[in-house]
N, CA, C and O of each residue as an XYZ file, in Angstrom:
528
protein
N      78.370     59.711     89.738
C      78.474     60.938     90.497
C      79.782     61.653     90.169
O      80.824     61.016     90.012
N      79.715     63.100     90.058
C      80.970     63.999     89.981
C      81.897     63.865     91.618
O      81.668     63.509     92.774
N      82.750     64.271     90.999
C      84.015     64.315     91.774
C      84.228     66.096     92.179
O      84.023     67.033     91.407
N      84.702     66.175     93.641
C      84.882     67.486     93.895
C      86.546     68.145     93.273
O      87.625     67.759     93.722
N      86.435     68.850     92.533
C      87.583     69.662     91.829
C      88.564     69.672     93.067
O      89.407     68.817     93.338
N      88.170     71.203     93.982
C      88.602     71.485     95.250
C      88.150     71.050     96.075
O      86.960     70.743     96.019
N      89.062     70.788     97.442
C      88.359     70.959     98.613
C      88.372     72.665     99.385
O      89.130     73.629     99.487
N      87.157     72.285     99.753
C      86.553     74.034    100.222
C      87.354     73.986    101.551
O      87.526     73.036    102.314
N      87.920     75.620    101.641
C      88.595     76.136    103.009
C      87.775     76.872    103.813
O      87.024     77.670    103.251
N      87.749     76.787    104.969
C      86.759     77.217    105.822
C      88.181     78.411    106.741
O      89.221     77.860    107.103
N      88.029     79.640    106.939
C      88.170     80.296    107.388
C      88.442     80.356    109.202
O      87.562     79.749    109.812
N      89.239     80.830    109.857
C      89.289     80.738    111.014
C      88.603     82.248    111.168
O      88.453     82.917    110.146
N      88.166     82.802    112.527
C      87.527     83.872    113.017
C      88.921     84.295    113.064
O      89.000     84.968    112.036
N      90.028     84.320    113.593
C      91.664     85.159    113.292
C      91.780     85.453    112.589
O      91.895     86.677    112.544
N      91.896     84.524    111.036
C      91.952     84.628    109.344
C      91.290     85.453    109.189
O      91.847     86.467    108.767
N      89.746     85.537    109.422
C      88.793     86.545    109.064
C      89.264     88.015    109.346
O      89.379     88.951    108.555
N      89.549     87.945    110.940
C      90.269     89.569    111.633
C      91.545     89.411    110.651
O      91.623     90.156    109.675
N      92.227     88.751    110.824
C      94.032     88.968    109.923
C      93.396     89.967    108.446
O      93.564     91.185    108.401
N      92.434     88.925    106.958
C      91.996     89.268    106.203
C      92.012     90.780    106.445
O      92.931     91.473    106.010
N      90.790     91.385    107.277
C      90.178     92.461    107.459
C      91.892     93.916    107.581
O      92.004     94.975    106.962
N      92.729     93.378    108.451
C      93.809     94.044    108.712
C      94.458     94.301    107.697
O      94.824     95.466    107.544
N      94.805     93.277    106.677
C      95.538     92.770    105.480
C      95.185     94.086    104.655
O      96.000     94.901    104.221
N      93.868     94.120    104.536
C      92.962     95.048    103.470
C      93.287     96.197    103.901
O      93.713     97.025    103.096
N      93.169     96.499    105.202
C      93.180     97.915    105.585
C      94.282     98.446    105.429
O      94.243     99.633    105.102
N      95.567     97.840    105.585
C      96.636     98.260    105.288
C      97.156     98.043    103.754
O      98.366     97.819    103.766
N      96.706     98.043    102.681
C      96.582     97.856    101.393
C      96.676     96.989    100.922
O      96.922     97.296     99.756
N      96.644     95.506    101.045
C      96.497     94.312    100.599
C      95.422     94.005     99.604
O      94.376     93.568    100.085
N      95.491     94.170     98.136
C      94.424     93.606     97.473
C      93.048     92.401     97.820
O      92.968     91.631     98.778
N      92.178     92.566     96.797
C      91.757     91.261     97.368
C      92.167     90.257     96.701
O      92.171     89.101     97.124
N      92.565     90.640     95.549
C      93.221     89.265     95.133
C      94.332     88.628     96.020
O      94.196     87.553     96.603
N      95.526     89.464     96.059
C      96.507     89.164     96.921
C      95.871     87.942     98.371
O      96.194     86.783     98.630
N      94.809     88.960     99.081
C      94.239     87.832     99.621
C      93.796     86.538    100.008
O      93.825     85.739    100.944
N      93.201     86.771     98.385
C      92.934     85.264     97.761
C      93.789     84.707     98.090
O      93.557     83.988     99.062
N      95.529     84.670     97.425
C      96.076     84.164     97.094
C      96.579     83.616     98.321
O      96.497     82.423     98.613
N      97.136     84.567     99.083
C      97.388     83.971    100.554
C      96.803     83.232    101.164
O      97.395     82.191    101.449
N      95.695     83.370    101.544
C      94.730     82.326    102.332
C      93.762     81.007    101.429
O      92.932     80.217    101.879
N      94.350     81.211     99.830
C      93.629     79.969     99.125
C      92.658     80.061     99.328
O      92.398     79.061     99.997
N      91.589     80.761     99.194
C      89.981     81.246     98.454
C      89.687     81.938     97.457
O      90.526     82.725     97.018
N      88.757     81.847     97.014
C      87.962     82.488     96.467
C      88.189     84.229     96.491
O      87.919     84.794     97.551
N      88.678     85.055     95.333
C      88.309     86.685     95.578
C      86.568     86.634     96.466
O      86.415     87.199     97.548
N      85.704     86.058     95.937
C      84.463     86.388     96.023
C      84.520     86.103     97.519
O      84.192     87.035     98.253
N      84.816     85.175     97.970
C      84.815     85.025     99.743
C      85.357     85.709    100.457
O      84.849     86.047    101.526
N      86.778     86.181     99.985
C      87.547     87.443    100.588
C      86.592     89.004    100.573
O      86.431     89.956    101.336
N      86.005     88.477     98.910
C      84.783     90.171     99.312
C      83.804     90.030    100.141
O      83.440     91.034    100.753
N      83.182     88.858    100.355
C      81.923     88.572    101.452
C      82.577     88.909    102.827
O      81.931     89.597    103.618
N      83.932     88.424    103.186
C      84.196     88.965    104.685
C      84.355     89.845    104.726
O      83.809     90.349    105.707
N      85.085     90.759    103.923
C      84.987     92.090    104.310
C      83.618     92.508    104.188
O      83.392     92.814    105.359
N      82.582     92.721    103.580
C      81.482     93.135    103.363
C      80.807     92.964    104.592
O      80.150     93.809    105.199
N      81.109     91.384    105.006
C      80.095     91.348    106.510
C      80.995     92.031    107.554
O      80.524     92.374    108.638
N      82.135     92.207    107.274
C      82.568     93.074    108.389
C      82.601     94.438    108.800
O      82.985     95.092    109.770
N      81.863     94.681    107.309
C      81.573     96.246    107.029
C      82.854     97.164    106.918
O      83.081     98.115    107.666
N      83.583     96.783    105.975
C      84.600     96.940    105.578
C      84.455     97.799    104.231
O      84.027     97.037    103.363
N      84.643     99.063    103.731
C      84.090    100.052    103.273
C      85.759     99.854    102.164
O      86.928    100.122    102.442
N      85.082     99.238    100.812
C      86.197     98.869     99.902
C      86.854     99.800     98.946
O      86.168    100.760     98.592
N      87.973     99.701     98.496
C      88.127    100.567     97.607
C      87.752    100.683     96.664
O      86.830     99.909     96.409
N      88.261    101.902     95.262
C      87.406    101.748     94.124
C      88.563    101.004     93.365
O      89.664    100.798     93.875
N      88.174    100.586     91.982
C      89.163     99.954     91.113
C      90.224    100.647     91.059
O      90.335    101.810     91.447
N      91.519     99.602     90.310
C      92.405    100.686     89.834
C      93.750    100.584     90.986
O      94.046     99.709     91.799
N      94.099    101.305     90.796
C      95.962    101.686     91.650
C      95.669    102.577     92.240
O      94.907    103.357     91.668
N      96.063    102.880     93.498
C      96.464    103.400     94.485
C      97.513    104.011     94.696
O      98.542    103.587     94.171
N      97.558    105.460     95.722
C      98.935    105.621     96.198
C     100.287    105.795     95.333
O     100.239    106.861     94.718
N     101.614    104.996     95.068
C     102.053    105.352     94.444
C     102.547    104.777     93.176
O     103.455    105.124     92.420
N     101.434    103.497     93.141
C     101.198    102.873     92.213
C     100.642    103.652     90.700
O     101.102    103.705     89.559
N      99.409    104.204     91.377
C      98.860    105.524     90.475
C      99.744    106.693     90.029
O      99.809    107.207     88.913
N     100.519    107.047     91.330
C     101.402    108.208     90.518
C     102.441    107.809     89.435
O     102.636    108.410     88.378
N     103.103    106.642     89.898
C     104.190    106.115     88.729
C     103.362    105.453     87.486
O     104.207    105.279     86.608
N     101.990    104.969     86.977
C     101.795    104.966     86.168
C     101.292    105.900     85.545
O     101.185    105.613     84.353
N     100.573    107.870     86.043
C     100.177    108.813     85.341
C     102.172    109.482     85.235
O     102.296    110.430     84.460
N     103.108    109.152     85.731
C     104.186    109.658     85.348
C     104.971    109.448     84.008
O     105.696    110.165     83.317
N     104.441    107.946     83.924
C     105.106    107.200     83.105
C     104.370    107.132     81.774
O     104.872    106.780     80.707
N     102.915    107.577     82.011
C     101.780    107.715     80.501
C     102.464    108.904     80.281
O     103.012    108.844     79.181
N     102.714    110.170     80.960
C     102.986    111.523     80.710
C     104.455    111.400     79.914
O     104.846    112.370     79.264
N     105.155    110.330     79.978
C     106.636    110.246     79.472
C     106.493    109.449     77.997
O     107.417    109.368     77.189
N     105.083    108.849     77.797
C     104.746    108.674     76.621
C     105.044    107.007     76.581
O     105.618    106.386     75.686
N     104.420    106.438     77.948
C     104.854    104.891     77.449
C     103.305    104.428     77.727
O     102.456    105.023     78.392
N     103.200    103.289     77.077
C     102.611    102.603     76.601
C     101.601    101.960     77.978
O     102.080    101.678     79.077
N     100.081    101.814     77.596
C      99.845    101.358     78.888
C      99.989     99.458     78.989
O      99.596     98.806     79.957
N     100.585     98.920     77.844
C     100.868     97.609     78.572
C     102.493     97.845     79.436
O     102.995     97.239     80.383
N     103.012     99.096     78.535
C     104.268     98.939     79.309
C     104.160     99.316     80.729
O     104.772     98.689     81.594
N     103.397    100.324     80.996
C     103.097    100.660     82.043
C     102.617     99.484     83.006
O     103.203     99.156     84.037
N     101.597     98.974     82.562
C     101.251     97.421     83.347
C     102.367     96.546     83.988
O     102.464     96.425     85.209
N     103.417     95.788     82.873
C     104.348     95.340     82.953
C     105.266     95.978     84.211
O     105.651     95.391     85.222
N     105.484     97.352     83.818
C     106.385     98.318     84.754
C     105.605     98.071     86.540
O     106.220     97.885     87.590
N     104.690     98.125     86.410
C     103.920     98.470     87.753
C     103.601     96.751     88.342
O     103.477     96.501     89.541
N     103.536     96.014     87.579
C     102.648     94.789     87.833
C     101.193     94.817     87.893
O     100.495     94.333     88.784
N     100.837     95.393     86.920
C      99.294     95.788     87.400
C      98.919     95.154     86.088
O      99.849     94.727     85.403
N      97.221     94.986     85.474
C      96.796     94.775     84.489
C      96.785     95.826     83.395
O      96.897     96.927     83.935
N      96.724     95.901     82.490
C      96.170     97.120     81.505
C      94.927     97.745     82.024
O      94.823     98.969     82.108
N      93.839     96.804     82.426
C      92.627     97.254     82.448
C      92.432     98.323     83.986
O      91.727     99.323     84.126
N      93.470     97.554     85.107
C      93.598     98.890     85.783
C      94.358    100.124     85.666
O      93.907    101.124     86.225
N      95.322    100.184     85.093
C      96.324    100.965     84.395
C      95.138    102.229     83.705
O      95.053    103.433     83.946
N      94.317    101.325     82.764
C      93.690    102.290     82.076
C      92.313    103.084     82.748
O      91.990    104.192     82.318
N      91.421    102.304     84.009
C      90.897    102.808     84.933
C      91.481    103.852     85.589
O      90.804    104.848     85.846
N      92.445    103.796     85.852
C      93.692    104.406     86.831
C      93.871    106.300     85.649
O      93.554    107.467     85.881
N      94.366    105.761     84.759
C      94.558    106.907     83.839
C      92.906    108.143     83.949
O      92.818    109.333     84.250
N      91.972    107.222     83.585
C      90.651    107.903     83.340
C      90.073    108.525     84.463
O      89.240    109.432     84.450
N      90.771    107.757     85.806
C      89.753    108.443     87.249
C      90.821    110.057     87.625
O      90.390    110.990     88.303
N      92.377    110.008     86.918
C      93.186    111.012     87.159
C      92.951    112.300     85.948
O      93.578    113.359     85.942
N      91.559    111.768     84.649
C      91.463    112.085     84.070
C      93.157    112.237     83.213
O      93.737    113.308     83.395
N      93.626    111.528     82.625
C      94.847    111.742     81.499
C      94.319    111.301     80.556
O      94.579    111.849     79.485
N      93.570    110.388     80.561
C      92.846    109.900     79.013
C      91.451    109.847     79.293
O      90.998    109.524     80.391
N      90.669    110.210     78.155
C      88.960    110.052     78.414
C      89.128    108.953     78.222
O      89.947    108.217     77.671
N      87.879    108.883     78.961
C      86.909    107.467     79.018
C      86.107    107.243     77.735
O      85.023    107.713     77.389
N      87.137    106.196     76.982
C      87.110    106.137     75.663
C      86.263    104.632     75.314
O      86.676    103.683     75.981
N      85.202    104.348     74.405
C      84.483    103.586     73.789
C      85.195    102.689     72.907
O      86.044    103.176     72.160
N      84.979    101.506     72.888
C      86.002    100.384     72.138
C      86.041    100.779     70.862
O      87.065    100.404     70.292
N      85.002    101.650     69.941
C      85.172    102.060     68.854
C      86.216    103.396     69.167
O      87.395    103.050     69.092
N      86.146    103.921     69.289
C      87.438    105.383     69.634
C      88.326    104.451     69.888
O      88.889    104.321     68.802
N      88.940    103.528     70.818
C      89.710    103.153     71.322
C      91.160    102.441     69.941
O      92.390    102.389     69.968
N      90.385    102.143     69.203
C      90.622    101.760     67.839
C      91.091    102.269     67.236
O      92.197    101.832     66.917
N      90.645    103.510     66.648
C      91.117    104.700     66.079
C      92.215    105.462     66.471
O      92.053    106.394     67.259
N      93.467    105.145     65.959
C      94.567    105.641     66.544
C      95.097    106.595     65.425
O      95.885    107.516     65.638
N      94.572    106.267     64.209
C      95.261    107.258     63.060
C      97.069    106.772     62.949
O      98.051    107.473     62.705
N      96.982    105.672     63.167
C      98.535    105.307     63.402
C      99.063    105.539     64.484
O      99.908    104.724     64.857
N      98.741    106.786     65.416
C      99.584    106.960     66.326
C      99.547    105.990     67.631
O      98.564    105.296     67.892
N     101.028    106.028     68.623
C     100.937    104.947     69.579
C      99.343    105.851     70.214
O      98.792    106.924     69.966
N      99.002    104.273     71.437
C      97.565    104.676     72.165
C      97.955    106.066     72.860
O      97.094    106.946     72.850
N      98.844    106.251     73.293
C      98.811    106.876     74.734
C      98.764    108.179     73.882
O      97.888    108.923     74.321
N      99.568    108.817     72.564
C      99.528    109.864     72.013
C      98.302    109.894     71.354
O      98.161    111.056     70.972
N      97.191    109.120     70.969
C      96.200    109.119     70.322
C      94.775    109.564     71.305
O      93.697    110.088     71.023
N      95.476    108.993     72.747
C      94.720    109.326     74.043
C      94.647    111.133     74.121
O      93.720    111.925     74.292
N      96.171    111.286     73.892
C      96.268    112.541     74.403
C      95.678    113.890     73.391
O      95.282    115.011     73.708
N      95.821    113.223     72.079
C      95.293    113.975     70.870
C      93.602    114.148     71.070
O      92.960    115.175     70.849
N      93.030    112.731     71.592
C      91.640    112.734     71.875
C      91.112    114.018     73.020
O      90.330    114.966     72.949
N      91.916    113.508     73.957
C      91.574    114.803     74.985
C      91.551    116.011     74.462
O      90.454    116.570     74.484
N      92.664    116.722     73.882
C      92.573    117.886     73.333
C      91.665    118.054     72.417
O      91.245    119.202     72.561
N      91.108    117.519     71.515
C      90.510    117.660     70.775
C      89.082    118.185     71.733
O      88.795    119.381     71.790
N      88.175    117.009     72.529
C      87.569    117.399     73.564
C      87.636    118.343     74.110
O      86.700    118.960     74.618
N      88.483    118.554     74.103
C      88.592    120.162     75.407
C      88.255    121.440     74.380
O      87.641    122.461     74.691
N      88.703    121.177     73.344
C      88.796    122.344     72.550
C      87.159    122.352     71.700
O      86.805    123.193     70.873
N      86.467    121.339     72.120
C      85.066    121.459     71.824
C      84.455    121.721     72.953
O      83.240    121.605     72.786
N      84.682    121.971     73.848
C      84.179    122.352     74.941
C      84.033    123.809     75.539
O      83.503    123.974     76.638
């Protein structure tokens, strides 16, 4: 017979309300996770049964503004990541929902013509616009 990896945490009805508060006042769900030692996926089931109306991907607030400040100053979106603590992959969600870079295909994404991403981003857009 297998052996259990973890032992599973069972939630208090407080934890659950605390969780729910946590979120509302901007607490990731990861962050969550991390605090109360579960699962993201269990942290999304309580809110869900609590009818807890989630956010969309990406940065927030002024997380979002200092990384469209800092693409506009021509840095890099891992630097930007690094700078913010965030991933690339929200960094670059983050960029596309403020529209600064299209929502670019792993083949485009590639194609830089040499130049860094973020100027190759910005060359892309224009180009777009000016076919438009």
């Amino acid at each position: 017979m297998g052996t259990i990896a973890t032992v599973q945490t069972f939630l208090t009805p407080s934890q659950i309300d605390q969780i729910v508060d946590d979120y509302l006042g901007g607490a990731t769900v990861t962050d969550l996770a991390v605090k109360y030692e579960v699962h993201r996926a269990t942290v999304s089931r309580h809110l869900t049964d609590k009818g807890v109306v989630r956010r969309p991907a990406g940065l927030h607030g002024w997380e979002a503004a200092e990384a469209v400040r800092l693409f506009r100053q021509g840095e890099s979106l891992r630097g930007i990541s690094r700078t913010i603590g965030a991933s690339r992959d929200s960094v670059r969600k983050t960029l596309e929902r403020y529209r600064e870079i299209p929502q670019l295909t792993c083949r485009q994404s590639s194609e830089t013509d040499g130049r860094p991403k973020a100027e190759a981003a910005q060359v892309a857009l224009s180009s777009a616009e000016l076919r438009a």
